[in-house]
C-alpha positions in Angstrom: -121.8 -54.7 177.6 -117.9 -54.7 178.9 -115.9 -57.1 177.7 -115.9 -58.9 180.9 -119.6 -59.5 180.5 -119.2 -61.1 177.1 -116.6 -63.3 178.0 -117.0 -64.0 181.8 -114.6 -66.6 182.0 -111.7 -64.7 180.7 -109.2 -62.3 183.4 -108.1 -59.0 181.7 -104.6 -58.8 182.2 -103.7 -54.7 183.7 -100.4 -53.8 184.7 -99.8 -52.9 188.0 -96.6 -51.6 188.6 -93.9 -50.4 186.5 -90.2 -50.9 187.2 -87.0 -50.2 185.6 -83.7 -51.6 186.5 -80.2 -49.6 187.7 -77.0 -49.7 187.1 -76.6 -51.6 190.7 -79.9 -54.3 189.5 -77.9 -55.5 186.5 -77.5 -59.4 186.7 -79.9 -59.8 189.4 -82.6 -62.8 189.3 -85.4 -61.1 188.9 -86.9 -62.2 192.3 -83.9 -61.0 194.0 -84.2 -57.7 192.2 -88.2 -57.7 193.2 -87.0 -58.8 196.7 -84.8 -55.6 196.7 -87.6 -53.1 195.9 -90.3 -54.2 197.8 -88.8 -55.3 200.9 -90.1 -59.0 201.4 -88.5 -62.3 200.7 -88.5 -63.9 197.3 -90.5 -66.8 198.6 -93.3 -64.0 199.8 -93.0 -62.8 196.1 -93.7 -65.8 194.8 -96.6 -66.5 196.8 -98.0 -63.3 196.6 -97.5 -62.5 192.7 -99.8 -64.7 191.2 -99.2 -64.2 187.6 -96.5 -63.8 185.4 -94.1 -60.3 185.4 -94.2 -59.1 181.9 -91.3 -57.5 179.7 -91.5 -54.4 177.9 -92.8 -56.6 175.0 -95.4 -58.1 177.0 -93.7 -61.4 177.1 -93.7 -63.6 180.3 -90.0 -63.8 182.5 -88.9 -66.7 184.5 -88.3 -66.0 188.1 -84.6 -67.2 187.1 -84.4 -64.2 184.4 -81.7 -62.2 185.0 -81.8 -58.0 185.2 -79.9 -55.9 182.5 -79.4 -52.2 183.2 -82.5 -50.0 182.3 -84.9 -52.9 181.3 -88.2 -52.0 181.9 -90.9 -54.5 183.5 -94.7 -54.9 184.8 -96.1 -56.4 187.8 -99.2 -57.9 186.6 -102.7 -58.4 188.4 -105.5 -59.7 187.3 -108.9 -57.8 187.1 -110.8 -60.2 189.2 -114.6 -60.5 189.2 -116.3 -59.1 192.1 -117.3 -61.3 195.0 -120.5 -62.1 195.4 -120.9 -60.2 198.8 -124.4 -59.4 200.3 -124.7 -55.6 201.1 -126.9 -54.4 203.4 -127.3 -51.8 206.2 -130.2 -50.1 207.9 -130.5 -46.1 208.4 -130.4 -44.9 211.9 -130.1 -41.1 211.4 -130.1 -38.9 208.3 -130.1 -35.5 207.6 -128.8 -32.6 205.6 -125.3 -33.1 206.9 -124.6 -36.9 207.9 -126.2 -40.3 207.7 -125.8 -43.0 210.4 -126.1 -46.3 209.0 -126.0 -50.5 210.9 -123.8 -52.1 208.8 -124.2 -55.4 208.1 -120.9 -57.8 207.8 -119.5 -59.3 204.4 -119.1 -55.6 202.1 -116.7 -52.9 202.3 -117.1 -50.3 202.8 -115.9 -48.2 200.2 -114.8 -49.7 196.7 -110.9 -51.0 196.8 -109.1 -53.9 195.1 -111.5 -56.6 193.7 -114.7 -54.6 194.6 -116.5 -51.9 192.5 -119.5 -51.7 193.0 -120.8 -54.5 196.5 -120.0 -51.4 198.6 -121.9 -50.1 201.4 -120.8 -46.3 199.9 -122.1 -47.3 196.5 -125.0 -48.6 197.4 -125.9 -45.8 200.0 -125.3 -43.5 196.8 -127.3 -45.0 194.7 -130.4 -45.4 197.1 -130.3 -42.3 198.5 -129.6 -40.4 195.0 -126.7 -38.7 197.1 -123.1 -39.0 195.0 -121.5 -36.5 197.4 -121.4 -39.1 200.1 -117.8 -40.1 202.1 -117.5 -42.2 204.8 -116.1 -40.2 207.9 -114.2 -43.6 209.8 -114.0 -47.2 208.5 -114.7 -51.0 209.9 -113.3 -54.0 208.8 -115.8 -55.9 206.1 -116.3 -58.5 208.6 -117.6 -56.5 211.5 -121.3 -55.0 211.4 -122.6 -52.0 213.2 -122.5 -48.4 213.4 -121.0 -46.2 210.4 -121.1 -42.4 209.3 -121.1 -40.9 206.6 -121.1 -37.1 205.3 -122.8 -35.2 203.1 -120.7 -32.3 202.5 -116.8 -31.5 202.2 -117.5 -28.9 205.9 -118.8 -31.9 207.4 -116.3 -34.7 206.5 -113.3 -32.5 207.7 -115.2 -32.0 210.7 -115.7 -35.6 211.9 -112.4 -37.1 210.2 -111.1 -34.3 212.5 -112.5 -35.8 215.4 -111.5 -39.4 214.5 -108.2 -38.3 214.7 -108.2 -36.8 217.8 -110.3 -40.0 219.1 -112.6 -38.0 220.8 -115.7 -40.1 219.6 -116.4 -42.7 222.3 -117.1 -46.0 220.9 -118.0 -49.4 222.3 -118.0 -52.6 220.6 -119.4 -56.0 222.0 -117.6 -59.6 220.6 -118.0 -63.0 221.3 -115.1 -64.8 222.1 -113.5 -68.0 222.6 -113.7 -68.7 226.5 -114.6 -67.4 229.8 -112.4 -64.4 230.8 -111.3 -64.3 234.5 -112.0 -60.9 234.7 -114.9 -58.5 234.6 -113.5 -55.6 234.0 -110.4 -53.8 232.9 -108.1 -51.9 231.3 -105.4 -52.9 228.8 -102.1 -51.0 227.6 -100.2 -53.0 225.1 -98.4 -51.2 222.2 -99.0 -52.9 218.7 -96.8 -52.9 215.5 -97.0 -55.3 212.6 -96.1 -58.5 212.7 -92.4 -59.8 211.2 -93.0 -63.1 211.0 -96.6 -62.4 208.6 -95.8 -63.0 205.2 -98.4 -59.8 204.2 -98.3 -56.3 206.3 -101.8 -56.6 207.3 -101.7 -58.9 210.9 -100.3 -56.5 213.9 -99.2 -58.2 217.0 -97.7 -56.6 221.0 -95.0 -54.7 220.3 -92.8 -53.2 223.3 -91.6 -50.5 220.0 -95.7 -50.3 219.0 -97.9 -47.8 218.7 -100.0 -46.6 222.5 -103.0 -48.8 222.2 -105.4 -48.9 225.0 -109.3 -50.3 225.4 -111.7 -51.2 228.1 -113.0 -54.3 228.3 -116.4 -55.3 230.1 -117.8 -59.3 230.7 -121.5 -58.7 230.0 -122.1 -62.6 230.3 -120.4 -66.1 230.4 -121.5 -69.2 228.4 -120.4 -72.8 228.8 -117.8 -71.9 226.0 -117.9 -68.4 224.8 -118.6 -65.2 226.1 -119.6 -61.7 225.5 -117.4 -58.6 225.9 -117.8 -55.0 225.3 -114.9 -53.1 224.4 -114.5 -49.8 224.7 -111.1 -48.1 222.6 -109.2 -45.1 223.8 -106.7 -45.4 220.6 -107.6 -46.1 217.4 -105.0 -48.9 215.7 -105.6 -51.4 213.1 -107.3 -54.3 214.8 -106.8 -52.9 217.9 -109.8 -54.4 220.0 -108.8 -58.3 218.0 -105.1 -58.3 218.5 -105.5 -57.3 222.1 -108.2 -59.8 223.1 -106.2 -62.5 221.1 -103.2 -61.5 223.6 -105.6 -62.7 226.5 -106.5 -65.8 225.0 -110.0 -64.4 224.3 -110.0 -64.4 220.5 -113.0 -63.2 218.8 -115.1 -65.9 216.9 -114.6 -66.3 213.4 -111.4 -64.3 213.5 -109.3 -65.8 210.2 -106.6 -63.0 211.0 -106.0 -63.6 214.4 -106.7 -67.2 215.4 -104.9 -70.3 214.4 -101.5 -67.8 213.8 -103.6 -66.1 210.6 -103.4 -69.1 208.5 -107.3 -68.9 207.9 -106.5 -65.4 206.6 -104.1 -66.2 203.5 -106.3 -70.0 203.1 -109.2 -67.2 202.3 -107.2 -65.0 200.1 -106.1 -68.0 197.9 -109.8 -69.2 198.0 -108.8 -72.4 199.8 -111.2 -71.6 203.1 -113.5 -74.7 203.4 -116.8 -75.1 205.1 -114.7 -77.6 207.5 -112.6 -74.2 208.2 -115.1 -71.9 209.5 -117.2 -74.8 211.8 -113.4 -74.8 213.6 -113.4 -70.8 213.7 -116.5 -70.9 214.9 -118.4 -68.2 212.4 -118.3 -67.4 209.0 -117.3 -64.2 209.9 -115.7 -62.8 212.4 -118.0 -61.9 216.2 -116.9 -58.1 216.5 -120.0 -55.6 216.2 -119.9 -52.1 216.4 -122.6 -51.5 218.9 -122.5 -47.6 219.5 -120.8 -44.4 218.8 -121.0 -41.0 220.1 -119.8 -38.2 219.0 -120.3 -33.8 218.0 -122.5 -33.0 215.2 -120.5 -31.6 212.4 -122.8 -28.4 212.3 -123.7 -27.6 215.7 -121.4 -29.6 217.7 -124.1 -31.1 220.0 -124.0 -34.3 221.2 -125.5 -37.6 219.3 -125.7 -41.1 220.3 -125.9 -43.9 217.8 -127.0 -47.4 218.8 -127.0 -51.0 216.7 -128.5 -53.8 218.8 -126.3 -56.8 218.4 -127.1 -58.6 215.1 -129.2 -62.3 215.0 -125.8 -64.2 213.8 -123.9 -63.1 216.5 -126.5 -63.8 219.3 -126.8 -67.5 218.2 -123.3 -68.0 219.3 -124.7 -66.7 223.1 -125.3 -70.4 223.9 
């Protein structure tokens, strides 16, 4: 038994990050001299450090504590317990070199930050008894659909290979807010991150972005919503979300991208009520990864993967 387990309600304190102070740091507040290092404001800091920063001695300092030459100090997080996240999927394909798996939304998909073990990898190791297996691309843990994975090291250099070329041809479907007044067509709007987001995860048009173009397709209008399939030529960050966003077609659900991203940090700081998601429209957010084709890492021939659009996200279709 860890010592989590016999005392659940206490948080292990880990330090993070270690930093020691120069010459030019001396007599600096110690959010100023944070401020300095990491590049964000000292009210960002303060939101974003939860606990206290430790001294050498393992004693709590005031934001007001001023920096002496050399001292040494720890950024503090806290060992969180894992959300309880559902983790499922369904095998489309398997064999000696890949498996092709339909996602289903809510897990990562690989362990990072407060998850461990409510991974789609872990729990694709563990059933199939396979330890060697590496995810080849990624999707967010809200979206569902399809995912690879690899068997072997030949294999996962193979496809990773391909994902950054972007010669895989994917298409995604999303509900989204509205009825677009187009049918079809073709979008080219650079993206870089957002400046005015107090963390580096929300992107935003940027005439100094990164090339970002997709496809997108009308398959059917609702009183309210509609369906779109998207299809991306380049592969950024949220692509397919910040560029429906900029047509006032935000997907469903989206925390990141709708109402400026202020469902997004609300959910981070466990403030996200039910009240929230009825106005976001979904628990989740509507983006599905509805098929992917791409070169067999052994033979090279072509193979088509295909996840029908998942029951939560056709109950929107009304």
């Amino acid at each position: 038994m860890t010592q989590d387990e016999e005392n659940p309600g206490e948080k292990k304190r880990i330090p993070d990050s270690r930093l020691v102070a120069g010459a030019s740091d001396a007599g600096l507040r110690l959010d100023a001299f944070l401020a300095r290092r990491f590049g964000r404001s000292r009210k960002q800091l303060r939101e974003n450090i939860e606990d206290a920063v430790l001294s050498a001695s393992n004693q709590p300092l005031k934001w007001s504590h001023r920096m002496s030459c050399e001292e040494e100090i720890f950024i503090p997080r806290l060992q969180r317990p894992e959300p309880d996240v559902e983790v499922s999927y369904r095998i489309l394909y398997e064999d000696e070199y890949l498996v092709a798996v339909d996602k289903g939304p809510g897990a990562p998909v690989h362990p990072a930050r407060a998850f461990r073990e409510r991974t789609i990898l872990t729990h694709l190791q563990r059933d199939l008894d396979d330890p060697e297996l590496r995810p080849a691309h990624r999707l967010d843990r809200e979206t569902s659909g399809v995912l690879i994975f690899t068997r072997d090291r030949a294999s996962t250099t193979a496809l990773m290979t391909q994902f950054a070329k972007q010669t895989p041809k994917k298409r995604y479907l999303a509900v989204v807010h509205g009825r677009p007044d187009f049918d079809q067509m073709r979008l080219d709007l650079p993206l870089g991150a957002d400046p005015d987001f107090p963390i580096k995860i929300r992107r935003c048009p940027s005439a100094t972005g990164q090339k970002a173009i997709t496809d997108f397709e009308v398959i059917e209008r609702y009183p309210k919503v509609s369906l779109v399939a998207a299809e991306p030529w380049t592969g950024r960050q949220h692509q397919i979300r910040v560029h429906l966003a900029s047509l006032g077609h935000p997907v469903i659900g989206d925390k990141l991208y709708l109402e400026e991203g202020r469902p997004y940090l609300d959910l981070i700081k466990n403030r996200l009520n039910p009240e929230d998601l009825a106005r976001l429209g979904h628990s989740r957010q509507a983006l599905h990864a509805e098929r992917l084709r791409l070169l067999h890492p052994a033979d090279e021939r072509e193979m088509e993967f295909v996840a029908p659009l998942p029951e939560d996200l056709r109950a929107l279709l009304v």
